[in-house]
N, C-alpha and C positions, 0 to 999 in steps of 0.2 A: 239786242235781238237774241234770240232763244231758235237754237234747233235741237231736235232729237233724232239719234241714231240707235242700231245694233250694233255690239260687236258680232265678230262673226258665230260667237258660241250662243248669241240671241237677250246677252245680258243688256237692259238698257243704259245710254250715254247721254247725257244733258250736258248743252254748250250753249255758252254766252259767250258772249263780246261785249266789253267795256271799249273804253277809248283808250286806256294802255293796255292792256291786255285777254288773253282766253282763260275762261274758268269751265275746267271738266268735272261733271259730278261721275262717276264710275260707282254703282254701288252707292257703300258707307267712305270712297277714298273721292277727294276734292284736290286739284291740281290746277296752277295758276303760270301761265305763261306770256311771254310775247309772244311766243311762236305756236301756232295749234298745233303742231303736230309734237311738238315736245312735250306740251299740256296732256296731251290724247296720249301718249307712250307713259308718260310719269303717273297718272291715273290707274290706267289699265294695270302696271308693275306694283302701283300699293295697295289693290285689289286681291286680296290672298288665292283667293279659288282660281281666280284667274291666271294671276302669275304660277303658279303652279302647273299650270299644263300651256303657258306660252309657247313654249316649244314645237306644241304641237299645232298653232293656230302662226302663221305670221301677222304679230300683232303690228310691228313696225310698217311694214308695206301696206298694211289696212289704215293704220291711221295718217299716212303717208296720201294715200288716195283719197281720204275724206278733206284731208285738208286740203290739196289742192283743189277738189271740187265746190267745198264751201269758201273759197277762196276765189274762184272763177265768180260763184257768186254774189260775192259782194259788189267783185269788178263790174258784172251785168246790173247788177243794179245801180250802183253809181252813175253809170252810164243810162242806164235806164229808166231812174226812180221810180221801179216794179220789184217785189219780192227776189228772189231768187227762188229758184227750181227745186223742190227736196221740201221735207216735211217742217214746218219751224213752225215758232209762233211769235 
């Protein structure tokens, strides 16, 4: 499954899920995790433009918040076998 986000400075974020792990596209930077929200952090920081003014965005609590959200959503659909809530494909 495939969703897509902003970050908060409006660049887009493409995520999948495989069966071990997240793959974040950021840009030109590609980052692989078991955990989304690590995936989502390690992306966003090999993003040059962006890590350069992280500082001024909290990128950690943003990606923090999405992944618990798409996270929530897998669980409702597990439970539900319906999409979850939020933009995907």
């Amino acid at each position: 499954m495939e969703w897509h986000s902003e970050l908060p400075d409006g660049r887009d974020v493409a995520i999948r899920r495989t069966d071990e792990d997240w793959i974040v596209d950021c840009g030109e930077s590609r980052a692989r995790s078991q955990n989304l929200d690590v995936a989502l952090v390690q992306a966003i920081r090999a993003e040059g433009e962006v890590a350069a003014h992280a500082r001024e965005v909290r990128y950690a609590a943003w990606a923090r918040d999405l992944a618990d959200a798409l996270a929530d959503g897998e669980r409702e659909m597990s439970a539900t076998k319906s999409p979850p809530r939020g933009r995907h494909n």
